[in-house]
C-alpha positions as CSV (number, residue, x, y, z in Angstrom):
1,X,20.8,30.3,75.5
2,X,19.8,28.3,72.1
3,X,16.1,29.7,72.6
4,X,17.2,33.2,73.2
5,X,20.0,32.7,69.9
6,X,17.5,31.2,67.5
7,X,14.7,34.2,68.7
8,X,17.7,37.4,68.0
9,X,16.2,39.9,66.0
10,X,19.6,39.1,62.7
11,X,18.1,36.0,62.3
12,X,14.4,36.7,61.7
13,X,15.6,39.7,59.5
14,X,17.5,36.8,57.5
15,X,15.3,34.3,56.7
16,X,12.5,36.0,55.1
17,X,15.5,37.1,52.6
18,X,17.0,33.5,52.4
19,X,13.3,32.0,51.5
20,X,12.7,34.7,48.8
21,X,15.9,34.0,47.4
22,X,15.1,30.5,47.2
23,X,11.9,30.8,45.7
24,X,13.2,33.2,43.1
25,X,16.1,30.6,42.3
26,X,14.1,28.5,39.6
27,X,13.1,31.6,38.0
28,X,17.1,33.1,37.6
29,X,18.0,29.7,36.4
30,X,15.7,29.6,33.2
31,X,16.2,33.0,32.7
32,X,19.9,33.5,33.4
33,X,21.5,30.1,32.5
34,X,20.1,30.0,28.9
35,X,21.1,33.6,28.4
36,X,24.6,33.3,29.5
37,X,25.3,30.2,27.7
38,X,23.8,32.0,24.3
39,X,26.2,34.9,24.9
40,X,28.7,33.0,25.4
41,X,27.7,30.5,22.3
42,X,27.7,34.1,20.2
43,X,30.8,35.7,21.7
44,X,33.2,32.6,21.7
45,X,32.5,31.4,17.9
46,X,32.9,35.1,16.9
47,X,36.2,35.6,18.0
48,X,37.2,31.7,16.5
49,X,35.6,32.4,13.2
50,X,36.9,36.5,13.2
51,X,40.5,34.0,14.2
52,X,40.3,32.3,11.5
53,X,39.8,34.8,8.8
54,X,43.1,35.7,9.2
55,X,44.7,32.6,9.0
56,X,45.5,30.4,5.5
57,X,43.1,27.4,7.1
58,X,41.3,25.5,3.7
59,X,39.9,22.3,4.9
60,X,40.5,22.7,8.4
61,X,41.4,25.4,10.6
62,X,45.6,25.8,10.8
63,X,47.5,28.3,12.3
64,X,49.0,31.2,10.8
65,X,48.9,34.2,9.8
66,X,48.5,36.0,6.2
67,X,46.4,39.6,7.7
68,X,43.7,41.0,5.1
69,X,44.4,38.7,2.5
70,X,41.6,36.2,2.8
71,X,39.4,39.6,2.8
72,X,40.5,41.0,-0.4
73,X,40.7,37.9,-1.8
74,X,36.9,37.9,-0.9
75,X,36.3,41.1,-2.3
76,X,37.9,40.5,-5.4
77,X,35.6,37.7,-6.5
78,X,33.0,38.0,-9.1
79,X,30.5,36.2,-6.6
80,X,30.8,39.1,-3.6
81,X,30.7,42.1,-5.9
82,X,27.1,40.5,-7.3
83,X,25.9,39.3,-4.1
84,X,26.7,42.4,-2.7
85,X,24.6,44.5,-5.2
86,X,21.8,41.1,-4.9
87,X,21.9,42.4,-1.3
88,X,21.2,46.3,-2.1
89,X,18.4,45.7,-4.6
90,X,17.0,42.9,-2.7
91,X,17.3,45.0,0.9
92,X,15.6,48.4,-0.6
93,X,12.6,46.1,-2.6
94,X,12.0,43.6,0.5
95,X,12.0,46.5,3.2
96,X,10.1,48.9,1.8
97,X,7.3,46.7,0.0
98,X,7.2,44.3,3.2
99,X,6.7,47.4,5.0
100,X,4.1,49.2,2.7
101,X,2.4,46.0,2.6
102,X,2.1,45.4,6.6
103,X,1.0,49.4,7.0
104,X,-1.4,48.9,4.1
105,X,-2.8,45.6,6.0
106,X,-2.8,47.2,9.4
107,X,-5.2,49.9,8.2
108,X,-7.6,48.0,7.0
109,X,-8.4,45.7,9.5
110,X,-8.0,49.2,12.3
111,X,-11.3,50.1,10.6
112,X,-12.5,47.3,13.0
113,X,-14.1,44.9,10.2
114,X,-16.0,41.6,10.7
115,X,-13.8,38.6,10.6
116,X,-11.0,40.6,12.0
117,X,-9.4,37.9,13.9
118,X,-9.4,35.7,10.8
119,X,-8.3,38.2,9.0
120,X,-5.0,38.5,11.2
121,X,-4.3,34.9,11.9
122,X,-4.3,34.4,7.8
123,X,-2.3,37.2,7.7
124,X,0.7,35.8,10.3
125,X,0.1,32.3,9.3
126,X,3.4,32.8,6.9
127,X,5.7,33.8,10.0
128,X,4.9,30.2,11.3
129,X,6.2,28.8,8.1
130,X,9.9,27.7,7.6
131,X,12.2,30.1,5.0
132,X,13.0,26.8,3.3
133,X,8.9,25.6,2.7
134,X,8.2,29.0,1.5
135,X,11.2,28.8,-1.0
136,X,10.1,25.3,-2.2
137,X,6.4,26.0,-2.7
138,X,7.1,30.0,-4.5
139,X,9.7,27.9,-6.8
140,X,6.9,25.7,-7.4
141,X,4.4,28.4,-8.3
142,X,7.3,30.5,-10.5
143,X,8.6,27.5,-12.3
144,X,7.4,28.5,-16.2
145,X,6.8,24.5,-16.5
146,X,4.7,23.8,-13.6
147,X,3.2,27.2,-11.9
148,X,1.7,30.3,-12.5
149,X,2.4,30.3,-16.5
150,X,1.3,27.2,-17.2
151,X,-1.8,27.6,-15.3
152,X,-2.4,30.7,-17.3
153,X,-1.1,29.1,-20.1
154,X,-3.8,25.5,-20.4
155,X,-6.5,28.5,-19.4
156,X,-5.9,29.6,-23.1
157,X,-3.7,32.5,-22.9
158,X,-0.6,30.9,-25.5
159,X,1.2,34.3,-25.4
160,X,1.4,34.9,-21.0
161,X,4.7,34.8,-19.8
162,X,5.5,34.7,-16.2
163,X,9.6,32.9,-16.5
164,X,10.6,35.5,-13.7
165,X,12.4,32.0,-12.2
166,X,14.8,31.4,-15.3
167,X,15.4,35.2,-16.0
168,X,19.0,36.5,-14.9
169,X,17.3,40.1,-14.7
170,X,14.1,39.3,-12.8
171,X,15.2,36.7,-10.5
172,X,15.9,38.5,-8.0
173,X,12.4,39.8,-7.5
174,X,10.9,36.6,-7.0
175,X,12.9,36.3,-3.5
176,X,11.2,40.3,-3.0
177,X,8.1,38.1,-3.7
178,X,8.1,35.4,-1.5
179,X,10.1,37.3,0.8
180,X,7.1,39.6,1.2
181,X,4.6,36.8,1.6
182,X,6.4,35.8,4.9
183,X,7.0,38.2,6.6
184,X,4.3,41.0,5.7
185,X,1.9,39.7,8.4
186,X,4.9,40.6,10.6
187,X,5.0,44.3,9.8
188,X,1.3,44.3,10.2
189,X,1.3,43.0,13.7
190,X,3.7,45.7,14.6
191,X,1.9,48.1,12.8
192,X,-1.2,47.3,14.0
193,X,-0.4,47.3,17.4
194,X,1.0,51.3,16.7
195,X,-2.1,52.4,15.3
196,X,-4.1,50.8,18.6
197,X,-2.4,52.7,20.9
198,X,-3.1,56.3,19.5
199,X,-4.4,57.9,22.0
200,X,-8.4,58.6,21.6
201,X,-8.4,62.1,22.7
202,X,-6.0,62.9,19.6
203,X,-8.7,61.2,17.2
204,X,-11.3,62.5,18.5
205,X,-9.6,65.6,18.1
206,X,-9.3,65.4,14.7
207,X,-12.8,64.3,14.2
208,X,-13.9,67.6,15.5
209,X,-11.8,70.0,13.4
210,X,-13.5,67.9,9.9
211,X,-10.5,65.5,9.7
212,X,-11.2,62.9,7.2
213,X,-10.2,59.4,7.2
214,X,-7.5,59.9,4.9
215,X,-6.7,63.4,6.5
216,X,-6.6,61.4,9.6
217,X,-4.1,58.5,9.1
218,X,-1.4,61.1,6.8
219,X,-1.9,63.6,9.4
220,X,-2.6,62.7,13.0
221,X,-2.1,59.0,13.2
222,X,0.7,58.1,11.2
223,X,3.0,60.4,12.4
224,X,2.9,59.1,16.1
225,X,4.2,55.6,14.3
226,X,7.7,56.6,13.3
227,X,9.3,54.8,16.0
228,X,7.3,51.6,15.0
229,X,8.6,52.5,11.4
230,X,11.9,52.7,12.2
231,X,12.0,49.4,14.2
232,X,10.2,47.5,11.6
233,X,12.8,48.8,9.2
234,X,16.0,47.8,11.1
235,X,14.1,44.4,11.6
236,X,13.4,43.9,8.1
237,X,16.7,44.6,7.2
238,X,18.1,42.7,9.3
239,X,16.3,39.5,7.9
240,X,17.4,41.0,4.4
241,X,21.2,40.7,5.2
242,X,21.1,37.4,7.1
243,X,18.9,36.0,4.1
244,X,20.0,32.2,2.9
245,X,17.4,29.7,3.3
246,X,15.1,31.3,1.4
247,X,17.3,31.8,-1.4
248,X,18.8,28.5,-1.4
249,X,15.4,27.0,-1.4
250,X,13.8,29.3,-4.2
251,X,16.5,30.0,-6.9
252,X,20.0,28.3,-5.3
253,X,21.7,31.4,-6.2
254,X,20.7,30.7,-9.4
255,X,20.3,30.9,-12.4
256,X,23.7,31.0,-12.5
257,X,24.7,33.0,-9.5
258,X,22.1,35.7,-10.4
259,X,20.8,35.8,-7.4
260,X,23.8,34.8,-5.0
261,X,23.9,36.7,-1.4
262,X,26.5,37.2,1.0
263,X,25.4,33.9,2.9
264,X,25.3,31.9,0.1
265,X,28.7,33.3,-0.9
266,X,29.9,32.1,2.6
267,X,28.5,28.8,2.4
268,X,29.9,28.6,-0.8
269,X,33.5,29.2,0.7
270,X,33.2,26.9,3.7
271,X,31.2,23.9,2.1
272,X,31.3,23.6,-1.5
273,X,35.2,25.1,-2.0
274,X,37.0,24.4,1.5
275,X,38.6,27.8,1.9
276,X,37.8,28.2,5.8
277,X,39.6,31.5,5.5
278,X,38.2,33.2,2.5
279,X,34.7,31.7,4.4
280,X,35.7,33.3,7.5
281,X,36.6,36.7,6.3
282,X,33.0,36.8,4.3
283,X,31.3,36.1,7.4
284,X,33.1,38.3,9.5
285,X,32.2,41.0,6.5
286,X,28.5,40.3,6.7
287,X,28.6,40.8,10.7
288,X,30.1,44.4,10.1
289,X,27.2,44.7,7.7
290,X,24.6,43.7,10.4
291,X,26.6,46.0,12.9
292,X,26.3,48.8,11.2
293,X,22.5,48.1,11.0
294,X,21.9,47.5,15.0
295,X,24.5,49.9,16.2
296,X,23.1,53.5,15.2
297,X,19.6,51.7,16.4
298,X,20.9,50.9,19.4
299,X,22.4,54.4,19.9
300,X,19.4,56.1,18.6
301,X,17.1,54.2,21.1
302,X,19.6,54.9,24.4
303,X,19.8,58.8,23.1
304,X,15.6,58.6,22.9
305,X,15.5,56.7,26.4
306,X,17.8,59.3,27.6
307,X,16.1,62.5,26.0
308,X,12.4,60.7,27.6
309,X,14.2,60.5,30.8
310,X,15.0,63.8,31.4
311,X,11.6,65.3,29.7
């Protein structure tokens, strides 16, 4: 009876199932448990820090409840309203240089040059670097007293003046600046790996009809990269709104609070002024910021997944 039991045709069926469960179990864990716990890490300190934006917490978080107040509080302070327009100049200048730049990059090394490889790692090496380094060493090479003026300076031009650093007006470029340093190489990649996958038929295409190489990329290839474009974009722009390290390591918000951004206004709140609540409400305003970035993305790349679909 146990021979005949063990031999039924249910259990065979089961056990090749059972064993490729079990050997796909290592694999679910590293995948599944990290990403659970990070959702839940994200979703769970949202709602307590959206919680606590409402209430009157300083120091420490208390309970209560005083509505929008901490909000326009927030939005009636000097600091917001400038790191708010820091965030609009600084946005536009960093995503559309960093983006110009990278294209620029990608298209010269598509023309298949010697050295390439070289060319790309020194070209991403700045994506391995930390915000905070690249802060420290641009503040190095903008300070008037000890970088790029001086240099010029002891060289024997008296009269250069490069004290982007200490102006109120221009210091907010040397973030576009260093910004664009780091994370150029990153457009490029992207870029760069748009323009390799235009198909060769198209090119070739091109060639035949008397296309030039400039005739080429404004007509035939760059036009196939707009959905690379418009990812590099939302990415870019997403770095530009969560921006603090690099700030805090290149100007401090300063001089003054010249070049102060959201983030830096919320640290401000939380760790330098104990107002939990005004701290709160800030971050929960620069989330809605970086919503209304990734949601019409998101939308726009179901509709396009959608409209593919039923091509």
């Amino acid at each position: 009876m146990s021979v005949s039991t063990l031999g039924t045709p249910s259990a065979t069926r089961l056990s090749p199932a059972i064993l490729a469960g079990l050997k796909r179990l290592p694999e679910w864990l590293v995948i599944w448990v990290p990403l659970l716990l990070s959702a839940g890490h994200v979703v769970v300190f949202t709602a307590w820090t959206t919680w606590i934006s409402f209430t009157p917490s300083t120091l420490v978080p208390v309970d209560g409840w005083v509505g929008l107040r901490n909000y326009t509080s927030v939005l009636g302070t000097r600091n917001w309203k400038i790191a708010f327009d820091n965030l609009l100049l600084f946005g536009f200048g960093f995503v559309v240089l960093t983006a110009l730049v990278g294209l620029l990059l990608a298209i010269l090394i598509d023309q298949r040059i010697r050295g390439e490889n070289v060319l790309r790692s020194i070209f991403l090496y700045p994506m391995a670097v930390s915000f905070v380094v690249t802060g420290t060493v641009w503040s190095w090479l903008l300070n008037p007293g000890m970088g790029v003026q001086k240099l010029v300076n002891d060289m024997g031009w008296t009269s250069f003046r490069f004290d982007w650093l200490v102006d109120r007006d221009m210091a907010i470029w040397t973030i576009v600046i260093a910004g664009i340093w780091q994370s150029s190489g990153f457009a490029m990649a992207l870029f760069l790996a748009g323009l390799r996958s235009v198909e060769a038929d198209l090119i070739k295409a091109a060639q035949i009809d008397g296309a030039g190489p400039f005739r080429m990329y404004t007509r035939v290839i760059l036009p196939t990269l707009w959905p690379i474009v418009v990812a590099v974009m939302v990415i870019l722009l997403q770095f530009a709104i969560r921006t603090f390290d690099l700030v805090r390591a290149l100007t401090g918000g300063g001089p003054g609070i010249a070049t102060q951004l959201p983030a830096l206004v919320i640290y401000d709140f939380m760790f330098q002024r104990g107002h939990l609540g005004r701290g709160s409400a800030a971050a929960v305003m620069m989330l809605l910021t970086l919503l209304g970035v990734l949601l019409p993305y998101g939308a726009w790349k179901y509709y396009m997944r959608r409209r593919a679909a039923n091509a």
